[in-house]
N, C-alpha and C positions, 0 to 999 in steps of 0.2 A: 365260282358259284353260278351254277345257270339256274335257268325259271324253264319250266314244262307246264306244258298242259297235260294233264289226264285225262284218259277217254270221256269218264262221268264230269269232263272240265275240272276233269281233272289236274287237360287244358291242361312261437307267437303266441303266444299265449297270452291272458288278459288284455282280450281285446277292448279297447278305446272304441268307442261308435264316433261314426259320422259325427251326429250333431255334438257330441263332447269337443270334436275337433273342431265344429264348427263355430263355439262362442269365443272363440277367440278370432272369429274372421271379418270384423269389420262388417264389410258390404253385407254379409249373408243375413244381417238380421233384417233386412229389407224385404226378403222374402215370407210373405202374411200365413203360409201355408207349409204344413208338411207332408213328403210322400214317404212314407215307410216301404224301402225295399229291403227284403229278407234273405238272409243266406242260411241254410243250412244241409251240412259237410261237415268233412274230416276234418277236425285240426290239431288230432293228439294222435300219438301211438305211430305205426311205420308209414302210413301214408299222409302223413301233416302235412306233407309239403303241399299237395293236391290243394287243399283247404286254406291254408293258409294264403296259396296267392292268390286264391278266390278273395278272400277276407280282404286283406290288404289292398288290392286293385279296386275292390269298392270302397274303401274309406281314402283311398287317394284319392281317386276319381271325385268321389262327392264333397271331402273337404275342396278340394280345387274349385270344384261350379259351387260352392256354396262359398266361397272366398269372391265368386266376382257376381253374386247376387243369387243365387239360386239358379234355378232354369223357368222361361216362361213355358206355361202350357193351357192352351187357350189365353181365358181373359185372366189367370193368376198366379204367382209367382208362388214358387215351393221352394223349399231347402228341401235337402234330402239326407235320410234317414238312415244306416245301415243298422239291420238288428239281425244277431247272430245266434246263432247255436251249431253247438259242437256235437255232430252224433256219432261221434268214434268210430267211425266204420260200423254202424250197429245199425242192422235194418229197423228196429222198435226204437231205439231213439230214433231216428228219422221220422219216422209216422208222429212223435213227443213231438219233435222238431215243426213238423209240417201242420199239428193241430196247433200249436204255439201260434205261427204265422196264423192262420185263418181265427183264432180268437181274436187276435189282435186286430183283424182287420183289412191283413197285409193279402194283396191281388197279385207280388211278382217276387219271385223268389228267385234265388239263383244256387245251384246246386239240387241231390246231393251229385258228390263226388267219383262214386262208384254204382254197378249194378244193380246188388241189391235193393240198396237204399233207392236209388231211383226209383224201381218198381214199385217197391214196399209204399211208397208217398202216393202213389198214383189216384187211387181210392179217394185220398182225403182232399188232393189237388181238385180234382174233377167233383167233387161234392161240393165243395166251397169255390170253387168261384177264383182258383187258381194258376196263373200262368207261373210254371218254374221251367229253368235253366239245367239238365243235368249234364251233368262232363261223366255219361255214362252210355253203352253203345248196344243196348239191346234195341232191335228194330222197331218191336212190339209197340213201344212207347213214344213212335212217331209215325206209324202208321195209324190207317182209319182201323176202326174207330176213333184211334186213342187221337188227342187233339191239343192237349194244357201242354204238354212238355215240348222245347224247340233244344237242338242238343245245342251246346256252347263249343264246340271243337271239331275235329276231323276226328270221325270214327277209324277204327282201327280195321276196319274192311274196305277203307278210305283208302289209308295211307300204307298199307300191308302190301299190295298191287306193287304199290311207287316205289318203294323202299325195296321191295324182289328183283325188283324189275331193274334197278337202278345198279344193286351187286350185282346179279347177274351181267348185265353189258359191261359195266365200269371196274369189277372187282373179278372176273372171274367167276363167281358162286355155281355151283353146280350141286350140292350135298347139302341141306338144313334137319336141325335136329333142334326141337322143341322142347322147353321146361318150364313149369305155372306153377303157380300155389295152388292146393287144394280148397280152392276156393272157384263160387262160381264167376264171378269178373274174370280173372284171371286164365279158368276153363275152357269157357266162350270165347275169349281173345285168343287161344291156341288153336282151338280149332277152326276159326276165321282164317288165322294165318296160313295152317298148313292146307288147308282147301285151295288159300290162293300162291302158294307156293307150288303146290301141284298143279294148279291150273296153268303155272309159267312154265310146266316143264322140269322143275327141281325134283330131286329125289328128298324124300322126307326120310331118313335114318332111324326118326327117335320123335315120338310124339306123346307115350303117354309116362312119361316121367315126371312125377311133382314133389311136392316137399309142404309142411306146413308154415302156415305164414309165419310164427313165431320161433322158426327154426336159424339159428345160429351158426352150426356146421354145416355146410352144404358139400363136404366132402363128398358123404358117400352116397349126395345125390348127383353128384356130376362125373364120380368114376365113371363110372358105364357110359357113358354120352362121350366124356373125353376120348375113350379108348374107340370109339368108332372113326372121328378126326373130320366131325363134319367142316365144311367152309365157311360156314355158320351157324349160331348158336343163339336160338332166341329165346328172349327172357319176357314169355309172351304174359302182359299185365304185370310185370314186375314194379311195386313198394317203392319209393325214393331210398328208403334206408334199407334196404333187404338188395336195392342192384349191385351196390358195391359187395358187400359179401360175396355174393354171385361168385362178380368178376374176379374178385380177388384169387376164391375158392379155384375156378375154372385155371385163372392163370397160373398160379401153386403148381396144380398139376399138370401142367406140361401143355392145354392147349393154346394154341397160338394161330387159332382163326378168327374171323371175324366174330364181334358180338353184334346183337341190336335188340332193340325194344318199340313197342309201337306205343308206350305208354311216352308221356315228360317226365323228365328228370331234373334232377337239382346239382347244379357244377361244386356248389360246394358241398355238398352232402359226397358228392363222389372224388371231391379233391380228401376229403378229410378218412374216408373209410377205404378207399383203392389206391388215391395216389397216381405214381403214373401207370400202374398196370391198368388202371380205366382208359391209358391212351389207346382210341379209337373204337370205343365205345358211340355205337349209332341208336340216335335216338328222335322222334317226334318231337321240337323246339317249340317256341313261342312265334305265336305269327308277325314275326318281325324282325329282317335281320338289319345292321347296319348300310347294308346295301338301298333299302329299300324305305323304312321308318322317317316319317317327318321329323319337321323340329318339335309338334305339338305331340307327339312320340318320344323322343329324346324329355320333354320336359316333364311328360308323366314320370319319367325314367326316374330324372332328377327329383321328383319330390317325394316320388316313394322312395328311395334311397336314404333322402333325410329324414322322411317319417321312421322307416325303420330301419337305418344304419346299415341296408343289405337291400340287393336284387335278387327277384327268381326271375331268370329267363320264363319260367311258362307264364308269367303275368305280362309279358309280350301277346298271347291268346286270351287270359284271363279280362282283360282292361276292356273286354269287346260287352259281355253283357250286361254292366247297367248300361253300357251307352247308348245298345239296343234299347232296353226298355224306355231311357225315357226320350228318344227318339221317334219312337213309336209313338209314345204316350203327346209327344208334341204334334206326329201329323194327325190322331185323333183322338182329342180332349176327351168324349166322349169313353174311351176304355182307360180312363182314371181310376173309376170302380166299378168299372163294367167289363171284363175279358174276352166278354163275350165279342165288343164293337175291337177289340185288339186284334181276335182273329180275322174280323173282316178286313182289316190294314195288310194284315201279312203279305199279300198275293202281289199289292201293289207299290208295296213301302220301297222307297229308297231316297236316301241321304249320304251327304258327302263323307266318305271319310278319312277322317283327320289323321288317323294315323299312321296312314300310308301315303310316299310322293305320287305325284301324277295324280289325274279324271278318278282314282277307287271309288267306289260307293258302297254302304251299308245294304244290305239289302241279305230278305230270307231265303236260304235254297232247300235242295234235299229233295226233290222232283227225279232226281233218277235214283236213290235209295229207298226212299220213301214213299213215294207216290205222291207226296203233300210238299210245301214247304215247311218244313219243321225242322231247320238247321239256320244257324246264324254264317253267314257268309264270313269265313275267315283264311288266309292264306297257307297251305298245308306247307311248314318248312320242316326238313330234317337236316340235324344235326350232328357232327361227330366231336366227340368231347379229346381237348388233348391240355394238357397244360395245364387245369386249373379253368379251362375255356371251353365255352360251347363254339365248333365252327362249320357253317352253312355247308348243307351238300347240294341242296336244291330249293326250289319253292314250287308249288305247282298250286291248282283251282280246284275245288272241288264242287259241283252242280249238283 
């Protein structure tokens, strides 16, 4: 496994809340105050996975600090709060979702999930007085003007570079051939890709093949793609539960080049619907591989595991945005219920973090995407699934 830099330095159902989890924590009732952070995302239907380890990374996270007292911020101690909504991939729940949080009160949200939804929320974020989190990669929404939303991952015009760049020297690749959902996430991340696949020099085969998201046979959308024999085959914004069909479909018929995705994946969702024809399946992982995760990593590991009997590798990247917020929220009291004094922190904010070995720091980037800082600093790692296992191809930076 190596580490690279990038040019540009170069993310269950009946959810339990935080503070459910939290009366049974002893020390946490010490804490006189509460901060309600918000999530709303996917966590039903093909992309639950997204959502879910959103969901889960913050009820680990906050049962945790709310088990050894809260967190201080300024002069008073708060437990913390997760409050959830499911907006099914549905851009109009979202906006439900997003007026939800601002009735309530709530200043920091995390999610949505996906494109649409992100956009769609944007109106109601910036009316009310809202900082959210989306794990979603149109530029629009962290450029000027736009200002509430800071993305929580590596966009997929991030890691798309890396991951070409990396088959190409390491794999041979010379031929890519593209397939999305008829959807716009999914659209937008194809043509990102094949922009910077051309940009490296690749031949693009096959770019405007799609299929609908709640399609099942992907037979007779992957004949034609198969029979060209690109060296790769990207499954650009592809579903947790819709990759393995993919692959499966793809290998059936006779191809046997590489695959990848710029989206995260779920190992067991691909151990369960591909098997081993998933082996060597490449994919955008969690920002944290064994090589590199503290112990205070490892024990996140450990307690989401016994909260929910299961790990998702992407909650390796998920676990980063409450810890931004109330990180944030400790170097200036002041944007508690203010966003406004939030954004003034951003430029200069930085705190240790825990969940990487060695000097890491927290801190916001996105200054060569964006123009602004409006990215959570996280480790771009990718991944090739074999076994039942996600295992490291690389890690690199992204500025």
């Amino acid at each position: 496994m190596a580490r690279t830099t990038l040019p540009f330095r170069t993310a269950l159902f009946g959810f339990a809340s935080a503070a459910a989890i939290a009366l049974n924590s002893g020390p946490a009732d010490a804490a006189n105050k509460t901060l309600n952070v918000g999530f709303v995302g996917v966590t039903s239907g093909p992309a639950a996975a997204w959502g879910t380890s959103n969901v889960r990374s913050m009820q680990t996270l906050a049962a945790w600090l709310n088990e050894k007292g809260g967190v201080k911020i300024g002069e008073d101690d708060y437990k913390i709060n997760v409050v959830t909504f499911d907006d099914q991939k549905d851009p109009k729940r979202a906006i439900a979702g997003m007026e939800k949080m601002a009735q309530e009160g709530i200043h920091y949200v995390v999610g949505p999930n996906v494109d649409d939804g992100a956009a769609a929320v944007r109106p109601v974020a910036e009316k009310s007085g809202i900082i959210y989190f989306p794990y979603a990669f149109p530029k629009e929404l962290y450029t000027k003007p736009a200002s509430n939303a800071i993305l929580g991952m590596v966009a997929n015009y991030q890691s798309a570079p890396a991951i070409y760049k990396y088959l190409k020297e390491k794999r041979g690749v010379k031929t890519v051939a593209f397939v999305a959902a008829n959807e716009s996430d999914p659209l937008s991340q194809r043509d990102g890709g094949v922009a910077a696949a051309k940009a490296l020099g690749l031949t693009v085969v096959a770019d405007r093949d799609t299929y609908e998201n709640d399609t099942r046979d992907f037979t007779p959308v992957l004949t034609p793609i198969v029979k060209l024999k690109p060296d790769l085959l990207v499954l650009s914004g592809v579903a947790p539960a819709n990759a393995p069909l993919l692959i499966r479909s793809a290998r059936e018929l006779g191809y046997q080049g590489l695959i990848s995705t710029e989206t995260a994946q779920d190992a067991k969702v691909l151990e369960e619907g591909a098997g081993d024809l998933a082996n060597g399946f490449i994919s955008v992982g969690g920002a944290s591989t064994p090589e590199i995760r503290s112990k205070t990593m490892e024990e996140f590991i450990d307690r989401y595991t016994k909260m929910f009997n299961e790990y998702n590798d992407e909650s390796n990247t998920k676990v980063y945005a409450l810890e931004y917020i109330v990180d944030t929220l400790k170097a200036n009291p002041k944007a508690i219920d203010n966003v406004e004094e939030y954004k003034k922190t951003i430029d200069t904010f930085s705190a240790p973090n825990l969940y990487l070995k060695g000097e890491n720091v927290l801190r916001y980037v996105g200054m060569t995407s964006f123009g602004q800082k409006r990215q959570i600093a996280v480790p771009l790692v990718v991944n090739e699934y074999k076994d039942g296992k996600f295992q490291t191809l690389f890690v690199a930076d992204v500025d």
